[in-house]
C-alpha positions in Angstrom: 3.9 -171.6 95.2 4.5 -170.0 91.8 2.6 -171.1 88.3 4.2 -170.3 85.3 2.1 -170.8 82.2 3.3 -172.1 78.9 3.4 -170.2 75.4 0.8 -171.3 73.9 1.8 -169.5 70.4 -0.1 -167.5 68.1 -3.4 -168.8 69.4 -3.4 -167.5 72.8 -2.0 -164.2 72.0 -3.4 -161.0 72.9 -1.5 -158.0 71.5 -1.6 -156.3 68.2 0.7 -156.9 65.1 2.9 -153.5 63.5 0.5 -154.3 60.7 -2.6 -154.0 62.5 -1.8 -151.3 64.6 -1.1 -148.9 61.3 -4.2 -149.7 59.9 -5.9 -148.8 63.3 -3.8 -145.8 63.8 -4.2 -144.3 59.9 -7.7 -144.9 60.1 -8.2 -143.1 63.8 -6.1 -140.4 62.0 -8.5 -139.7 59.0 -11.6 -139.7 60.9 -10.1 -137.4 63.3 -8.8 -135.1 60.0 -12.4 -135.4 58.6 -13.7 -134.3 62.4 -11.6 -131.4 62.5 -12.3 -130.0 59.2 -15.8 -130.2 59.8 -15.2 -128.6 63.1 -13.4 -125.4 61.4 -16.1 -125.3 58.1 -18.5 -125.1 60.9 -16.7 -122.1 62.0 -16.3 -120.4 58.9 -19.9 -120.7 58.5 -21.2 -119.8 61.3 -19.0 -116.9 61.7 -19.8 -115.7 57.9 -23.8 -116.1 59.0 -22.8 -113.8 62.1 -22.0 -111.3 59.4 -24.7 -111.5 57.5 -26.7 -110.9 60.3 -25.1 -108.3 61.3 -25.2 -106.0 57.7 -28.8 -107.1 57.7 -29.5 -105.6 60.9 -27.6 -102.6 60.2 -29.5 -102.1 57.1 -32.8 -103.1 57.8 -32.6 -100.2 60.9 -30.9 -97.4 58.7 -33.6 -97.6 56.3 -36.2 -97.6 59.4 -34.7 -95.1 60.6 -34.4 -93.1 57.0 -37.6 -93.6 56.0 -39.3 -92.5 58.9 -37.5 -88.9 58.6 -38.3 -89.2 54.9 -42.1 -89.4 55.1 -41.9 -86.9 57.4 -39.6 -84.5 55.7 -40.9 -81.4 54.9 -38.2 -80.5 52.2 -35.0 -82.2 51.6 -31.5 -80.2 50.1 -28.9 -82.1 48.7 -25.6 -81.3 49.7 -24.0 -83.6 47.6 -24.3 -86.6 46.1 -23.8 -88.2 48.9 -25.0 -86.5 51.5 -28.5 -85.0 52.2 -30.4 -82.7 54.6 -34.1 -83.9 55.4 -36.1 -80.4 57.4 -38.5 -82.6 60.1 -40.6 -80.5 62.0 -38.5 -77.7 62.1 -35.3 -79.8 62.8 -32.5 -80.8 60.3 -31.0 -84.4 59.6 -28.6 -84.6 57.8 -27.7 -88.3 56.2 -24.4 -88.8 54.8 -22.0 -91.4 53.4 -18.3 -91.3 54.4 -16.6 -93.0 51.7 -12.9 -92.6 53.8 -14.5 -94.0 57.4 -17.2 -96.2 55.0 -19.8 -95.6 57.2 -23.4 -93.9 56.3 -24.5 -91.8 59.0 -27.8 -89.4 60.2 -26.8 -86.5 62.4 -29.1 -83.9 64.5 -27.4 -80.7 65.6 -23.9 -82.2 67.4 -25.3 -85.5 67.5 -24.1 -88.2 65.1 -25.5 -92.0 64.8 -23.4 -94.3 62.3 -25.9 -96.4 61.1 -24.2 -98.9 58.5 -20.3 -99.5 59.2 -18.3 -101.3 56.6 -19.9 -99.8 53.4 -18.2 -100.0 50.2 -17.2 -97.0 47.5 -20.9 -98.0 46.1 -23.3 -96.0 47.6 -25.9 -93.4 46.1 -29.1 -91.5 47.0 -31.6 -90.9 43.9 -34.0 -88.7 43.6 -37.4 -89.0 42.4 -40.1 -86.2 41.2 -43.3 -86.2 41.8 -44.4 -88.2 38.7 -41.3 -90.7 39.5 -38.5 -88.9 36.7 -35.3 -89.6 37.8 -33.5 -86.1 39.2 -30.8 -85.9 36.7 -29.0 -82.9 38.0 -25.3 -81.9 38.4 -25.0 -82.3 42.5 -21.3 -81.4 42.0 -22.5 -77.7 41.3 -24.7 -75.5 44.0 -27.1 -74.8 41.1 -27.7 -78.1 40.4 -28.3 -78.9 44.2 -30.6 -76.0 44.4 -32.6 -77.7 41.6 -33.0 -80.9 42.5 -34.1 -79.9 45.6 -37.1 -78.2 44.5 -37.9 -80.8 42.8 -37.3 -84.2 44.5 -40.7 -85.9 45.6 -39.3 -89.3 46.6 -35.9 -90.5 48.0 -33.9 -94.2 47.3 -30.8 -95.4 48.8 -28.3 -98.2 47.1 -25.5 -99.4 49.0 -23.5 -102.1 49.2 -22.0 -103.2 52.7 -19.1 -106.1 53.6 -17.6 -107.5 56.4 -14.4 -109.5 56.7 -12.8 -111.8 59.6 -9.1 -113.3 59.7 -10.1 -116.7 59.0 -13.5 -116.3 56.8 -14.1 -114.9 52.8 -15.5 -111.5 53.0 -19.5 -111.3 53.0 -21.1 -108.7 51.1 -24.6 -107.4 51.5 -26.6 -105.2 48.7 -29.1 -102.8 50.0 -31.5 -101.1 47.6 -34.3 -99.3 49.6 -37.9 -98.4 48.8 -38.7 -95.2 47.4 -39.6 -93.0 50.0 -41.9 -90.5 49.6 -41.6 -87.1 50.8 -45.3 -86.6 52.2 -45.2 -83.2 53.6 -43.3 -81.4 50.6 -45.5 -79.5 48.0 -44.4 -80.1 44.6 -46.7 -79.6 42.1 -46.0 -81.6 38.4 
């Protein structure tokens, strides 16, 4: 035997008006806009922290790595301003900025290390005398190389480093290093 039930009306009904169901679907849609730009801030940020970490890391090893050779240097000659030659126990380094490849490197005989990719066009190395004068020589000319050499006691880097993804703002790091003192280079004041 079948049953059939009567309409009851309004009252017994179940389902959802058109007005009702908008409300339900435009709010579903704005919490799941508000969920998904969270989602890609997240992202962004994490990735841009990624990069940060990364320049840090770079740095905080090149200037390890520098100022090791640095107190150990027995004399330093400037090839340019942007490139010098440390003499370690008989051995020469050689540190130099790249401005076309934008990296700063440290080379021993054929060997070459890049230690910081992704520099910038500001990058120096300043020199120091012994009583902490600024070397204020020409290093464009082999005279002026040849003097600050002899006189140089301590050694700074400045550099400025940045990275860039597709979907993130560049990140930028600024690097200004401890002057380094040349401990085994006689230089008298």
């Amino acid at each position: 035997m079948i049953t059939t039930t009567p309409w009851r009306g309004r009252k017994g009904s179940r389902g959802l008006t058109l007005v009702e169901l908008l409300i339900a679907s435009s709010l579903t849609g704005l919490v799941l806009a508000g969920v998904l730009s969270m989602f890609l801030f997240l992202g962004r940020t994490g990735a841009n922290v990624a990069n940060y970490a990364d320049m840090e890391t770079q740095a905080r090893l090149a200037l390890e790595r520098f100022g090791q050779d640095a107190r150990q240097a027995g004399g330093i000659t400037w090839n340019s301003a942007n490139s010098v030659t440390l003499h370690v126990n008989g051995a020469d380094i050689f540190y130099t900025y790249n401005p076309v490849a934008r990296t700063f490197s440290r080379s021993v005989g054929a060997v070459t290390t890049v230690l910081v990719e992704g520099v910038t066009d500001e990058f120096s190395f300043t020199g120091y005398t012994i009583g902490g004068t600024k070397v204020e020589y020409d290093l464009s000319t082999a005279a002026g190389r040849t003097s600050a050499s002899g006189v140089t006691k301590q050694l700074q880097i400045y550099f400025k480093a940045s990275r860039t993804d597709a979907t993130v703002a560049r990140a930028t790091n600024t690097v200004l290093s401890a002057r380094f003192i040349l401990r085994n280079k006689r230089v008298t004041a």
